[in-house]
C-alpha positions as a Python dict, from the first residue, in 0.01 Angstrom:
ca = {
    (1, 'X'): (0, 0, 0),
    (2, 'X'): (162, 343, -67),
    (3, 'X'): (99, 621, 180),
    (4, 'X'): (55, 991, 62),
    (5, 'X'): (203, 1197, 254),
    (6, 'X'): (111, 1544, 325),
    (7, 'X'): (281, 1848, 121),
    (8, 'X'): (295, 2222, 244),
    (9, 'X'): (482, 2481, 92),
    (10, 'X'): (726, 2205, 10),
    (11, 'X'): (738, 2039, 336),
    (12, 'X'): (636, 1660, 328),
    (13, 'X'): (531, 1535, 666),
    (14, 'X'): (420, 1187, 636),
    (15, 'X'): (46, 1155, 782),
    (16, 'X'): (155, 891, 1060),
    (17, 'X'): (403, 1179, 1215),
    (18, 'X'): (315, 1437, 1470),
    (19, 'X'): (358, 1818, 1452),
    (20, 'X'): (283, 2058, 1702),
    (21, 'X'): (103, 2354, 1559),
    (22, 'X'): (399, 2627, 1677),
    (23, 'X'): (650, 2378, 1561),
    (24, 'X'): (808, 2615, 1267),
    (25, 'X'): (889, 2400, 950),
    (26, 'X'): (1121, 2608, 627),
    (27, 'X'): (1094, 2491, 264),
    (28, 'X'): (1151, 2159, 144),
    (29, 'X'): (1208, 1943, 538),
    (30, 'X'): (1060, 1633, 512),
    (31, 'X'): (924, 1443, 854),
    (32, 'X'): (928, 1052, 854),
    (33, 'X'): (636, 818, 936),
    (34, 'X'): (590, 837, 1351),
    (35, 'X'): (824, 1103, 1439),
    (36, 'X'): (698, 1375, 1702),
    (37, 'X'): (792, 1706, 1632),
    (38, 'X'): (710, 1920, 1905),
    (39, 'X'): (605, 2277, 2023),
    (40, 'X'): (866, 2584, 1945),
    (41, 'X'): (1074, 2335, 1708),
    (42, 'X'): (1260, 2542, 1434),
    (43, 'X'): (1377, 2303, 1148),
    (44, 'X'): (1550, 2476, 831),
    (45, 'X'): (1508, 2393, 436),
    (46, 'X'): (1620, 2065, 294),
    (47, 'X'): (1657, 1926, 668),
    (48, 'X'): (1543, 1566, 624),
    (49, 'X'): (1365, 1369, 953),
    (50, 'X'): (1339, 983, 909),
    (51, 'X'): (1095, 795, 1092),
    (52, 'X'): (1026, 706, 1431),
    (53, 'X'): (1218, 1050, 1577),
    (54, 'X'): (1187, 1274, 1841),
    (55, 'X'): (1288, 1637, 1813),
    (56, 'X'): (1143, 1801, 2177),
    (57, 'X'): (1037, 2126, 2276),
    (58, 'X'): (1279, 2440, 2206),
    (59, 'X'): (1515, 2274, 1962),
    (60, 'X'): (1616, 2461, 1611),
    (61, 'X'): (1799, 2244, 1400),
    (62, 'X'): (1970, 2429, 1060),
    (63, 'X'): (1988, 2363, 714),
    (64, 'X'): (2036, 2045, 497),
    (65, 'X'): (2099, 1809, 817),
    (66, 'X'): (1978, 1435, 765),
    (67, 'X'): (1798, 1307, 1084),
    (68, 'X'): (1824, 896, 1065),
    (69, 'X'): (1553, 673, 1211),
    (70, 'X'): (1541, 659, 1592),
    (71, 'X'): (1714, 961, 1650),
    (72, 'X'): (1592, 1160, 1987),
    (73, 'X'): (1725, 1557, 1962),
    (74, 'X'): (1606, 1813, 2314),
    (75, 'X'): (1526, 1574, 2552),
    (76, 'X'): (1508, 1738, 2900),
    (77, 'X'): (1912, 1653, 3036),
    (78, 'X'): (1991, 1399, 3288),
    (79, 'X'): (2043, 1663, 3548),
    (80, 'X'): (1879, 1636, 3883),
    (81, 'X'): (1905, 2007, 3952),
    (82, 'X'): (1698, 2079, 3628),
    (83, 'X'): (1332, 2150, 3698),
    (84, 'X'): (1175, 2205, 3325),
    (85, 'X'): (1340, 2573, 3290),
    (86, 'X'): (1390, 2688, 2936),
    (87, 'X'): (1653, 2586, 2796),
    (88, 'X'): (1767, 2490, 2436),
    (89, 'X'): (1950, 2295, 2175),
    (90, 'X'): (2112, 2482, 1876),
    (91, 'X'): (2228, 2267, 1569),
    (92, 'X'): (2373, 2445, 1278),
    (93, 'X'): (2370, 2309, 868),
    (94, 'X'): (2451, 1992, 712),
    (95, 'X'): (2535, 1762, 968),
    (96, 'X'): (2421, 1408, 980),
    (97, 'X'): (2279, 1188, 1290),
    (98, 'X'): (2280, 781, 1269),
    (99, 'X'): (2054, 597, 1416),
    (100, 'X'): (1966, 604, 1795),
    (101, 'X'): (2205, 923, 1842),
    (102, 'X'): (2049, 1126, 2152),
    (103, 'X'): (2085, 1518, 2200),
    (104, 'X'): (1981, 1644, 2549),
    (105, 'X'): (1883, 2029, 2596),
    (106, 'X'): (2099, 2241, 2837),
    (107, 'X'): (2062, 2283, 3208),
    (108, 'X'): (2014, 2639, 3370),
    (109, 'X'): (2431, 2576, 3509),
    (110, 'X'): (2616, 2760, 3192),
    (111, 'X'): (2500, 2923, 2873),
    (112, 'X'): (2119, 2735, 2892),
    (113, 'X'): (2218, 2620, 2557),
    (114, 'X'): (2344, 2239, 2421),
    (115, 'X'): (2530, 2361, 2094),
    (116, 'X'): (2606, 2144, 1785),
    (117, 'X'): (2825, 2399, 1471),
    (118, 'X'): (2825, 2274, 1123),
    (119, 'X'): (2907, 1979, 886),
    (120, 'X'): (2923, 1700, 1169),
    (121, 'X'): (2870, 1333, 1134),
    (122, 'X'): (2720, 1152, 1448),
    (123, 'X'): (2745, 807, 1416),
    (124, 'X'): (2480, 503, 1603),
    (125, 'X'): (2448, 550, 1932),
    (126, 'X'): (2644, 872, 1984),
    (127, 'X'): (2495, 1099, 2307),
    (128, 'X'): (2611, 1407, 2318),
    (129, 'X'): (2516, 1528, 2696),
    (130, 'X'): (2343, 1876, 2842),
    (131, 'X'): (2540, 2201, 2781),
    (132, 'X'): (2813, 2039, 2533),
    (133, 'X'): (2958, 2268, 2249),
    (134, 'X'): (3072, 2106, 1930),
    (135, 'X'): (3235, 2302, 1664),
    (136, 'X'): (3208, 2238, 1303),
    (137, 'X'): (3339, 1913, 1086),
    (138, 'X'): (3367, 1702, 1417),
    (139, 'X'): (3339, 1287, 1363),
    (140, 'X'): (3196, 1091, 1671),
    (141, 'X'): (3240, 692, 1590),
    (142, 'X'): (2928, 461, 1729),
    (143, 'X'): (2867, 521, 2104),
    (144, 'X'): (3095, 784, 2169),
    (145, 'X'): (2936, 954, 2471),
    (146, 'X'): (2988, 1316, 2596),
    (147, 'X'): (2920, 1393, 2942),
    (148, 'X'): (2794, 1723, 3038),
    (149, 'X'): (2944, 2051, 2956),
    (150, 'X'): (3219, 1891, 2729),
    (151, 'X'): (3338, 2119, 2457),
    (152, 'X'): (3505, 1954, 2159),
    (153, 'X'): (3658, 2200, 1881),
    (154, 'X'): (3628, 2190, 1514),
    (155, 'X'): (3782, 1890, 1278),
    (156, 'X'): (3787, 1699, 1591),
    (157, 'X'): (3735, 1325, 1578),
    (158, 'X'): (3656, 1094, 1864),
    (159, 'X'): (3686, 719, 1820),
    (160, 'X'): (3404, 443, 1916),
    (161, 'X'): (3318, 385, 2234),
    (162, 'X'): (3505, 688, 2361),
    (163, 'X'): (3392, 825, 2716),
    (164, 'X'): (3460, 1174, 2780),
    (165, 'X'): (3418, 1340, 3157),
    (166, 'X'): (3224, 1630, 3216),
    (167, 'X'): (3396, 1962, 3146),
    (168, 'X'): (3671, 1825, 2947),
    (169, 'X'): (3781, 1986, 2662),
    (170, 'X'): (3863, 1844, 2343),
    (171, 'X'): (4143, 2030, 2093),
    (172, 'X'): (4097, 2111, 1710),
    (173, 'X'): (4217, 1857, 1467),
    (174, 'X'): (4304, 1600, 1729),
    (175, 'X'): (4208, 1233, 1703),
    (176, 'X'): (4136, 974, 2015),
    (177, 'X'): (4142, 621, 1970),
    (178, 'X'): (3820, 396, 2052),
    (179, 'X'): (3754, 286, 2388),
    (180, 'X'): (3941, 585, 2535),
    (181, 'X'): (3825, 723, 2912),
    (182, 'X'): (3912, 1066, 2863),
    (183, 'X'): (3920, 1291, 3181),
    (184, 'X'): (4142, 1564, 3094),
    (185, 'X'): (4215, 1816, 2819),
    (186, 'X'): (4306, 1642, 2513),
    (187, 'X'): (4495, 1953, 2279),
    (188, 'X'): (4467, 2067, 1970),
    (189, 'X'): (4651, 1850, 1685),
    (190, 'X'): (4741, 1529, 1897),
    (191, 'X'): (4666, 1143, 1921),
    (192, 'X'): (4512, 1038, 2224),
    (193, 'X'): (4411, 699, 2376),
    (194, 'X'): (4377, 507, 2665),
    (195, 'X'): (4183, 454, 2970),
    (196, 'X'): (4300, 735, 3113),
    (197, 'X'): (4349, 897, 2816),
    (198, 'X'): (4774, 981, 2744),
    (199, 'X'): (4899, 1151, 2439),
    (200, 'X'): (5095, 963, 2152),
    (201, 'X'): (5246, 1242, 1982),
    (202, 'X'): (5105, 1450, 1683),
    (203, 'X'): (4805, 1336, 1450),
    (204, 'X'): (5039, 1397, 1142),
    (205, 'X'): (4843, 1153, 919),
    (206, 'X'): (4485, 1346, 979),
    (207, 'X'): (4677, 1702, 947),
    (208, 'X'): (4846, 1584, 633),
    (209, 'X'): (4472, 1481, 505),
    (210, 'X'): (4333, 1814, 653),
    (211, 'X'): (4622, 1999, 353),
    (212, 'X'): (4854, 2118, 639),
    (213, 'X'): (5187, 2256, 453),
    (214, 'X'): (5521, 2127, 574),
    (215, 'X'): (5587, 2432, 768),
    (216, 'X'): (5260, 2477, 913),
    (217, 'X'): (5343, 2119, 1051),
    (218, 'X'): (5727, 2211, 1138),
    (219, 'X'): (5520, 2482, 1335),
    (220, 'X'): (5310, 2226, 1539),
    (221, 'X'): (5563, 2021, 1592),
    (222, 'X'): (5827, 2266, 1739),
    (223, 'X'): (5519, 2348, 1958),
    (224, 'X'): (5463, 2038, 2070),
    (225, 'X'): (5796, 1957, 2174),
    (226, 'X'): (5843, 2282, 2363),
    (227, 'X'): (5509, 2227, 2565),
    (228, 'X'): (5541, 1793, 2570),
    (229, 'X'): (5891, 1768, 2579),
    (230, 'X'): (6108, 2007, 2799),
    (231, 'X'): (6097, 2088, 3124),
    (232, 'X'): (5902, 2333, 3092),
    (233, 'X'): (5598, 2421, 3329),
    (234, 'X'): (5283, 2487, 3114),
    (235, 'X'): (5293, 2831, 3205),
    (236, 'X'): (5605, 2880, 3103),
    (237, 'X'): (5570, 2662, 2758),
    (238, 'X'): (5305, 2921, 2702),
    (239, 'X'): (5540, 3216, 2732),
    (240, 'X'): (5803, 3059, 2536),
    (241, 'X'): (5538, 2935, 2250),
    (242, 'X'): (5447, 3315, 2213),
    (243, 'X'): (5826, 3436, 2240),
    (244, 'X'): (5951, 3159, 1961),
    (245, 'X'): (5674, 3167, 1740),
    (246, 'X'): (5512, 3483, 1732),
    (247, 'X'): (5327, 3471, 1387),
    (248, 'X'): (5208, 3164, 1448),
    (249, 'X'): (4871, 3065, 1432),
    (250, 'X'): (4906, 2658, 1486),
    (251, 'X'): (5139, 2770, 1840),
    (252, 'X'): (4897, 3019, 1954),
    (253, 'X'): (4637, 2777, 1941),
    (254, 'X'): (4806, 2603, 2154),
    (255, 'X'): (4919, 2835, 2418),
    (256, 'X'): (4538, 2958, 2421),
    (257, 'X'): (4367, 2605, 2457),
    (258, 'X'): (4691, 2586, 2774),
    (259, 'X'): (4568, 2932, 2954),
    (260, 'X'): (4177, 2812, 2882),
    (261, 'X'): (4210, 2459, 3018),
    (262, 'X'): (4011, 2405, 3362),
    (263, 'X'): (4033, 2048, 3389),
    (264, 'X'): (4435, 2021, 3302),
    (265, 'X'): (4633, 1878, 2998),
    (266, 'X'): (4642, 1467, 2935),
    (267, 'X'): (5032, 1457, 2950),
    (268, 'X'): (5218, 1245, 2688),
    (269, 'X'): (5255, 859, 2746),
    (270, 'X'): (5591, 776, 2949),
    (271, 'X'): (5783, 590, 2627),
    (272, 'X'): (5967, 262, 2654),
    (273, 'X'): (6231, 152, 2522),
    (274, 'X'): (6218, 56, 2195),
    (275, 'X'): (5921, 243, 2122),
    (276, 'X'): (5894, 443, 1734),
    (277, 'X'): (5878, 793, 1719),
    (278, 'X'): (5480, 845, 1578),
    (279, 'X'): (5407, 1128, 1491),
    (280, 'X'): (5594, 1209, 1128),
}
């Protein structure tokens, strides 16, 4: 039997789905069979919802994203504290959510928003937890799971089955491996894995991918040696970063994400003998 499903200024909402009447639909989204849309839900043009999903109260979701079957976006968090106050997720254009992925709304604790940029792939089973901030062109492997208030920067990716503690911050570019317990800082540019989490040198392969130049990577290196591998203090690899490489951009990154880092920096893996260099 073939179902017709309802067309409105060029949104298709299939007749077995629920909208809410202030639910705000743009051109050309497209709602599954059985998915609940709810009240104050802002979805942009060409964002396509499969079936069987759940996109709560006060959620906007962008542009061009692809919603997969049994995905649940704004659920209230898994906060005891929170007691139904308004709070929101944001997610911007063309990112794409597997199946079973879950997207909690904020808590009233930070910026009452749970933030999601651009570009993004969320693979099965990914949750990404109350007040978390992910930048743009970020890759979460199935059942990578965010606790709350983690912040992960753009071209990030985090491996399967990675669990990452509650305020932790997660650098640029950097990869960690699957079935990581990550529970401090991971920086910008690095390899990271483990349970706790320990650094294994530069992610040379992925920057090499990402069209890094050779000196742009000379750059990160010499920063990464002066903050990983002298004797250094943070603080002072900070200073020296901004002393020995003024102009640039890849070592300020790094001295910033150093001075902004609340939970402290995953420190490099203690190397035995034996052990390759990894990270040219």
């Amino acid at each position: 039997m073939t179902v017709q499903r309802k067309k409105t200024r060029n949104v298709l909402i299939d007749p077995a789905a629920i909208v809410h009447p202030t639910a705000q639909l743009a051109d050309g989204v497209e709602i599954g069979p059985y998915s609940v849309i709810g009240e104050d839900v802002r979805i942009g043009k060409e964002t396509r919802i499969g079936s069987h999903c759940v996109i709560e109260k006060w959620t906007t979701i962008g542009e061009r994203n692809h919603v997969f079957q049994f995905v649940s976006i704004g659920a209230a968090p898994q906060d005891l504290g929170y007691k139904g106050e308004k709070t929101e997720v944001v997610i911007g254009d063309g990112n794409v959510f597997r199946e079973f992925v879950t997207v909690h709304r904020a808590t009233t604790k930070q910026h009452k928003k749970t933030v999601i940029g651009n570009g993004s792939l969320l693979m099965n089973y990914v949750h990404v937890a109350h007040d978390c901030t992910l930048g743009d062109d970020i890759i979460m492997a199935n059942s990578a799971t965010l606790a709350g208030h983690v912040s992960i920067d753009s071209n990030a990716i985090v491996g399967g089955l990675v669990a990452i503690h509650q305020h932790v911050r997660i650098g640029a570019y950097c990869i960690i491996g699957g079935a990581s317990a990550v529970s401090k800082d991971i920086p910008p540019y690095v390899m990271a894995v483990g349970n706790r989490a320990k650094l294994y040198g530069l992610n040379s392969v992925g920057l090499r991918r990402q069209g890094f130049s050779k000196d742009a990577l000379d750059e990160i290196k010499r920063s990464y040696n002066i903050i990983f591998r002298s004797s250094l203090t943070l603080a002072e690899a900070a200073v020296t970063l901004s002393r020995e490489l003024p102009d640039s951009i890849h070592a300020r990154r790094f001295a910033e994400f150093i001075k902004g880092s609340k939970r402290g920096l995953a420190r490099e893996r203690t190397k035995r003998k034996g052990d390759a260099e990894n990270e040219d």
